[in-house]
N, C-alpha and C positions, 0 to 999 in steps of 0.2 A: 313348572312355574304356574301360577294363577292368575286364570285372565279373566277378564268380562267380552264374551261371546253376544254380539246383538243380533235377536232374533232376525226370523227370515223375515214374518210378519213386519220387522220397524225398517225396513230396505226401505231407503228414500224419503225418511220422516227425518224434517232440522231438528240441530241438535237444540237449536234454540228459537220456538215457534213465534215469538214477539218480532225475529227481524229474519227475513226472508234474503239472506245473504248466500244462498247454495251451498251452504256447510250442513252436512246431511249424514247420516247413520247410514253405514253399509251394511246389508245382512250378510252377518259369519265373520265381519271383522273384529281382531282380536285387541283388546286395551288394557295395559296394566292396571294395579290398581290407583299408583301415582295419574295415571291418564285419566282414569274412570273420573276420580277427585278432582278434575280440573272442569270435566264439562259442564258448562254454565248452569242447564237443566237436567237433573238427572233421572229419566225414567227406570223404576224398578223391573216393573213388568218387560223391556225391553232387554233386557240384559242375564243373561245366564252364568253363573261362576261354573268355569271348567279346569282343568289341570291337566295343561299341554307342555311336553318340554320343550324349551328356547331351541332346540336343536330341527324340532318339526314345524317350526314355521318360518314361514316368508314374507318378503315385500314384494308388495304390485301396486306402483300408482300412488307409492307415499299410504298405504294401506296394509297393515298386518294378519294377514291369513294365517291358520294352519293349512298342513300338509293335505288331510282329507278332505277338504275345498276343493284344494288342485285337483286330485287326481279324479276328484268326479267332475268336474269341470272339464278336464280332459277325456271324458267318456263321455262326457255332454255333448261336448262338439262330434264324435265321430260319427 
């Protein structure tokens, strides 16, 4: 399936810089393309097209990762 991956660089940039309401870009989280289409402001540069399947990703926190996230996240912490 085809996602829009947001860079590591846009971690903690609003999605929408005019009102500073804590709605913020995760770096590495994944958005369809119906999601991408919905954000108010859409940065190009911020966003990578990848091709992950439905089956290797997760939810954390109302947030969509893939698999390779996790498991270096998990070698992060040890």
């Amino acid at each position: 399936m085809k996602y829009y991956r947001v860079r590591d660089m846009y971690d903690q940039f609003p999605k929408n810089p005019k009102v500073r309401n804590g709605d913020i870009l995760i770096g590495g989280e994944l958005y369809t393309t119906k999601e991408f289409n919905r954000l108010p402001f859409i940065y190009a540069a911020a966003f990578e097209l990848v091709d992950i399947p439905k089956s290797k990703t997760f939810w954390s926190f109302g947030a969509r990762f893939a698999e390779e996230v996790k498991k270096w996240k998990l070698n992060w912490e040890n």
